[in-house]
N, C-alpha and C positions, 0 to 999 in steps of 0.2 A: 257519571253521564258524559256522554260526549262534549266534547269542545268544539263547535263547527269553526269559531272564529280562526282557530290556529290551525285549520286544513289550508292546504296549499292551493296557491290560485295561480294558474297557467297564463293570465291577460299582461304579463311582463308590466306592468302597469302600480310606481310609486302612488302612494294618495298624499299629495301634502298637509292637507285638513281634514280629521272626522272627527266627528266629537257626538257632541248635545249643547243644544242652545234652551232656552227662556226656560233655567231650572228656576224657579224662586224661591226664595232664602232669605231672613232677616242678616243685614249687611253691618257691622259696628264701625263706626267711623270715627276719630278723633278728632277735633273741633280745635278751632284755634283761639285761644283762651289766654289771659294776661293772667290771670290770678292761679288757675287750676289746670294742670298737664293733663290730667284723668279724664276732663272732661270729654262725651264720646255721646254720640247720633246715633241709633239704630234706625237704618232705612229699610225700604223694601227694594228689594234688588232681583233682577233675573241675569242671573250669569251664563255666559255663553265659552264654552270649554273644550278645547280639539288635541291630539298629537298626531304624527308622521304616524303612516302606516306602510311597514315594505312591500314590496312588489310581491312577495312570497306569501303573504299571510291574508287570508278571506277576509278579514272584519278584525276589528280592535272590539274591547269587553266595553261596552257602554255604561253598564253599572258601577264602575271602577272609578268613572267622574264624581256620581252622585256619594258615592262612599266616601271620596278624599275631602267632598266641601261638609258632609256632613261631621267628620273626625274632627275638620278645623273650625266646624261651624259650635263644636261642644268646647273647644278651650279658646275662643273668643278672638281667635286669632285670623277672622277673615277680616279681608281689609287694611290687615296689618303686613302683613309679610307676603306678599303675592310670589315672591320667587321662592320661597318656601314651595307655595300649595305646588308649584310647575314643576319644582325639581320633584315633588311625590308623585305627582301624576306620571310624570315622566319614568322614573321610576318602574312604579307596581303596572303602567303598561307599556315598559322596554322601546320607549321611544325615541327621536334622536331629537326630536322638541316637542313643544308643548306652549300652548297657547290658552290663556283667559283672558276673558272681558265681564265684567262687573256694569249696567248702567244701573241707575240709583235716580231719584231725586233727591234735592238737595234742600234746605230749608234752611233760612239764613232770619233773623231779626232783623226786621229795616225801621228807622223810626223816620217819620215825614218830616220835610225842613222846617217847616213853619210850626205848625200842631202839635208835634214831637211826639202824637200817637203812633205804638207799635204796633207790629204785624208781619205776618210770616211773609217771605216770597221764596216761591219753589224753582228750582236751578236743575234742569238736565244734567247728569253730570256721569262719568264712568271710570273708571279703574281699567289700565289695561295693561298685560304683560305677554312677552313674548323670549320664550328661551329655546335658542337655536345655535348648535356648533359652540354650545360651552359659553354662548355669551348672552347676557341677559338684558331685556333692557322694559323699561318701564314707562307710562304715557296717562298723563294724567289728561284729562277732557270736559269740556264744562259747555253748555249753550247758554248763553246771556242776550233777554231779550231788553234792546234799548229804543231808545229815542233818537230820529234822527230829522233835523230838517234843510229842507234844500237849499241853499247859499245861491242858486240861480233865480226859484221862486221869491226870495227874499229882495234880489237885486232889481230885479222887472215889476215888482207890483208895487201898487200905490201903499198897500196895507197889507199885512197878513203873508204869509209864506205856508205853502203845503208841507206837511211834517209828516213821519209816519213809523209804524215798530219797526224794527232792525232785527236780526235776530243774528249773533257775533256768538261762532262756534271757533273755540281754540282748543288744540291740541300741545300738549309739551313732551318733554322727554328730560331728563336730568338723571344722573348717577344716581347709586345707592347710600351714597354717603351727605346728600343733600336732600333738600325737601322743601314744595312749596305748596302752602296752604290754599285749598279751594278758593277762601274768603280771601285770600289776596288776589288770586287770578282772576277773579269777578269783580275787584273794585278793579284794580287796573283797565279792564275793558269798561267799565262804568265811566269809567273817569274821560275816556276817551269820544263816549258819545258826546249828540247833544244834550240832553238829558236821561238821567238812570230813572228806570220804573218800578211803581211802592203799589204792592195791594190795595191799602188804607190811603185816601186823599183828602182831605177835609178843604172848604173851598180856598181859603189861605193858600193851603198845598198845590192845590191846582194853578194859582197867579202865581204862585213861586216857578214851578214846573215849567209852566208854559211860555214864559217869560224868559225864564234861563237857555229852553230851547230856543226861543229866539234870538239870543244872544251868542248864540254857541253852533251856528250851522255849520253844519258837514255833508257834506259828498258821501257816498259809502266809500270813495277813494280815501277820503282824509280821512275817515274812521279808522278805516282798516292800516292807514301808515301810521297811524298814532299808534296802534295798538301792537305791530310790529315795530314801533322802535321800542317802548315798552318793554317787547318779548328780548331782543336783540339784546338790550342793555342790562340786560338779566344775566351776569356769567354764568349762573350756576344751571341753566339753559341750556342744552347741546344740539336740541332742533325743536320747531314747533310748524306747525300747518292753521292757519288763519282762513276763514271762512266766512266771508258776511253778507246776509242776503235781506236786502229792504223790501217787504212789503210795501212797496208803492201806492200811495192814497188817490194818485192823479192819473195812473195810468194802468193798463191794463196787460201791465207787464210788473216785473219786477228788477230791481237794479243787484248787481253781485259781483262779489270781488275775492280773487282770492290769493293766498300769495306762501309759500313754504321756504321757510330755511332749514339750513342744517349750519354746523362749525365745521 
């Protein structure tokens, strides 16, 4: 049969991105574990998957995505090696890069401070690589929804301070020869609110919670600098992009902050 994609297209016109987006695919993830290395997550994931197209060529073979995750989706190997799957994509459709993204949720065990009842909380989170001009590079991603209360409401009133969810999107990057665990990247920005959020609250839980947020007010400004020095102090770091945006309880707007490094 003919090949239409590898007929010649006259509009001089490079594509930097084609692919296929929201294939979904059960995702295997490695967990981070004191007792057991094996241990591993299967999530539900839609991956999102593109390479260079030249100015010469009609269309790139879009089935050629779905075949490469499927190959790697049979030796367990997605999730694990991301620059693998790009250099194959790249590869079997002659490209000069190639781009995936992976988002997931994430499910972590939280136990309540007081109660010490367990219970899941689910974490946005994504995998993401990009291999372009021979160099590869990798970007790990997470949304963390916190707690944050006003340090101005708190100052001005007789009682009581307006508090409200936070929702703290980080971005990282690090070489191939290091590695940082989800569960670390979520407590660090946990750490940083004024208080972190549990599915399970028993009322104990709740005078623990709301109490600690009161003792612990933040700006979205101070969240977000905690959480950058945090990232900064991190060597094995080579740039990260910080994002925090408060749903505001008091006003009919919301507060946001946002801040990028690189080395």
């Amino acid at each position: 049969m003919n090949d239409v994609q590898n007929q010649l297209d006259s509009r001089n016109i490079d594509i930097q991105k084609v692919g296929v987006k929201d294939v979904e695919l059960p995702l295997i993830i490695q967990r981070k574990s004191e007792e057991d290395e094996n241990i591993t997550q299967t999530v539900y994931a839609k991956a999102k998957m593109s390479v260079s197209l030249p100015k010469q060529f009609k269309g790139t073979h879009m089935s050629r995505f779905v075949e490469v995750l499927e190959e790697e989706r049979e030796k367990n190997l997605l999730g694990v090696d991301i620059k693998k799957l790009l250099l194959k994509v790249r590869k079997k459709l002659n490209a000069s890069s190639a781009y995936a993204k992976f988002d997931f949720k994430y499910f972590i065990e939280k136990e309540a401070p007081v109660s010490k009842r367990k219970s899941l909380m689910c974490y946005d989170s994504y995998f993401e690589g990009i291999y372009t001009n021979y160099d590869y590079k990798f970007y790990l991603g997470v949304k963390v929804p916190v707690t944050t209360l006003c340090p101005c409401s708190k100052e001005i009133s007789k009682y009581g301070a307006h508090n409200q969810r936070a929702l703290v999107k980080v971005k990282v990057s690090y070489s191939e020869k290091n590695h940082i665990w989800l569960e670390d990247l979520i407590q660090w920005i946990e750490e940083s609110a004024s208080s972190e959020l549990y599915s399970l609250l028993k009322r104990e839980d709740e005078k623990f919670v709301t109490e600690k947020a009161y003792e612990n007010p933040r700006f979205v400004e101070d969240l977000l600098r905690d959480v950058v020095l945090k990232l900064q102090n991190n060597e094995i770091i080579n740039e990260f992009e910080v994002e925090i945006e408060a749903l505001e309880s008091i006003h009919n707007h919301n507060a946001w902050a946002y801040q990028k490094f690189s080395r």
